[in-house]
C-alpha beads as a LAMMPS data file, in Angstrom:
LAMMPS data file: protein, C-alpha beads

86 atoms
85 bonds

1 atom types
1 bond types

-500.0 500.0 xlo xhi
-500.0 500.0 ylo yhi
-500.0 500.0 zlo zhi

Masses

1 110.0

Atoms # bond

1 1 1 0.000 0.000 0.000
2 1 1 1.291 3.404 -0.470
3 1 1 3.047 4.974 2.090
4 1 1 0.359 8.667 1.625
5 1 1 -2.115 6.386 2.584
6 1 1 -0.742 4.708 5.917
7 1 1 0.043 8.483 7.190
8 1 1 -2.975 9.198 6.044
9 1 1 -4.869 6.891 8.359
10 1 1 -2.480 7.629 11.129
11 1 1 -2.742 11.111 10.721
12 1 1 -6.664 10.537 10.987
13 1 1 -6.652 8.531 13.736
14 1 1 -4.469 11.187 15.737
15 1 1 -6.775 13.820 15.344
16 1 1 -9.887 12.087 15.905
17 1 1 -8.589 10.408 19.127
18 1 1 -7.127 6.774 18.082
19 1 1 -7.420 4.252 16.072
20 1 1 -10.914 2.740 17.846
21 1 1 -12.497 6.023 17.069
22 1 1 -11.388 6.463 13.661
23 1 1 -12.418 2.515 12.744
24 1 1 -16.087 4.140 14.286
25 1 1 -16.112 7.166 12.268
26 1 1 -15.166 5.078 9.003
27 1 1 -17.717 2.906 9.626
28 1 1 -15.232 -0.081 9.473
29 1 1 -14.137 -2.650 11.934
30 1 1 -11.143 -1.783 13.931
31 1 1 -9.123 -5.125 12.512
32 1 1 -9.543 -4.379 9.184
33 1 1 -8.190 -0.685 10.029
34 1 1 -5.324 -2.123 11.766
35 1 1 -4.290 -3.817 8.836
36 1 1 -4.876 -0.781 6.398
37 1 1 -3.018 0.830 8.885
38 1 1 -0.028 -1.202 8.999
39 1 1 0.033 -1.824 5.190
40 1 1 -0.680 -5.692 5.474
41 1 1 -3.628 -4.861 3.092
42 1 1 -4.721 -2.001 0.566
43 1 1 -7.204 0.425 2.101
44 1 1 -10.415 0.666 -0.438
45 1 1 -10.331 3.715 -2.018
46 1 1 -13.563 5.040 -0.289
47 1 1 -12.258 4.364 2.522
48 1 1 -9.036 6.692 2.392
49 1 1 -10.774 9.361 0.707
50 1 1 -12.909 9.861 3.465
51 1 1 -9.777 9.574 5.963
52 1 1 -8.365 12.430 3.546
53 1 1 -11.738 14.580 4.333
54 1 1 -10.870 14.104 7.886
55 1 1 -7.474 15.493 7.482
56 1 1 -8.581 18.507 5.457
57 1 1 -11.337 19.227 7.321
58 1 1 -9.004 19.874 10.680
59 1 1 -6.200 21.395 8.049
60 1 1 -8.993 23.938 7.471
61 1 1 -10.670 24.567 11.159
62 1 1 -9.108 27.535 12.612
63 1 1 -5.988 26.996 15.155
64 1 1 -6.738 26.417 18.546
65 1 1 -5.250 28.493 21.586
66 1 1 -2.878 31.435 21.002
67 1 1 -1.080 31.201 17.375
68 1 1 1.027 34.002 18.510
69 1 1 0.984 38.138 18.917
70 1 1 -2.444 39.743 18.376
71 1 1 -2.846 41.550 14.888
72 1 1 -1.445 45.226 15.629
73 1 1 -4.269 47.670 15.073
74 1 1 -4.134 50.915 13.129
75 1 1 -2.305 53.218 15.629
76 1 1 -2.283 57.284 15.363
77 1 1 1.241 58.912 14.006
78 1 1 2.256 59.511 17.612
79 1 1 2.890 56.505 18.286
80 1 1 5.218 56.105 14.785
81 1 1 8.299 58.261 15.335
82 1 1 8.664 58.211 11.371
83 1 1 5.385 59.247 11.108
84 1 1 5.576 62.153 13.531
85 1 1 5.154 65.832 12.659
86 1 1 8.069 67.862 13.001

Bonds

1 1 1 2
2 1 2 3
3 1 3 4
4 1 4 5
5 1 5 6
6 1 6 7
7 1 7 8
8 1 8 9
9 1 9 10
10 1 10 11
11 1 11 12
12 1 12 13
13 1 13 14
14 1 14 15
15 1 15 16
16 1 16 17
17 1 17 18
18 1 18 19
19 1 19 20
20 1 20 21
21 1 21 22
22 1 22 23
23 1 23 24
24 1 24 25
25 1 25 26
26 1 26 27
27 1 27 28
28 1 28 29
29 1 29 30
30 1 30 31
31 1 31 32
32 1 32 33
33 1 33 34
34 1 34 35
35 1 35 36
36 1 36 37
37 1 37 38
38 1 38 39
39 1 39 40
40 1 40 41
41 1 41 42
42 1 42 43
43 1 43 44
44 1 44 45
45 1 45 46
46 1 46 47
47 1 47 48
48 1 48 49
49 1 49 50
50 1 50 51
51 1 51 52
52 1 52 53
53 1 53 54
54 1 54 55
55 1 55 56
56 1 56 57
57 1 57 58
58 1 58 59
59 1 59 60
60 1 60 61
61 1 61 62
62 1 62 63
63 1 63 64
64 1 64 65
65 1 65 66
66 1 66 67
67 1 67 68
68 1 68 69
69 1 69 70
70 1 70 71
71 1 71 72
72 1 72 73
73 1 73 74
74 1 74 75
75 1 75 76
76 1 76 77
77 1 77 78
78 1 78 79
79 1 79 80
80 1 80 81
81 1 81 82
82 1 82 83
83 1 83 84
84 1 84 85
85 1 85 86
């Protein structure tokens, strides 16, 4: 099996809290994910698409917690010395 789709399923698993849940939210039972997950057999192609919707979907939710400083508002000149009137 290709190696895209073994991280895929990992990948999926991770964010949707382990391999149990993931097997749940597939709709498939947890062996056969096991051994789609460990390459011993070809994941259906259904399957891993909807693994890779799982993965996008969390690529495209918002970060969680602080991602860092807080967008700097507009500020007036005074605050800009090169901005400031002579």
């Amino acid at each position: 099996m290709p190696e895209v789709h073994i991280r895929t399923l990992v990948r999926a698993a991770q964010i949707v809290g382990g391999a149990e849940a993931l097997a749940l939210r597939l709709k498939v039972t947890p062996s056969h994910l096991a051994l789609w997950m460990s390459g011993a057999e070809p994941c259906p192609p259904n399957i891993f698409l909807r693994a890779v919707d799982l993965v996008l979907e969390r690529a495209n939710q918002p970060p969680r917690g602080p991602s860092g400083p807080a967008p700097r508002e507009e500020s007036d000149d005074s605050e800009d010395p090169s901005r400031r009137r002579r």
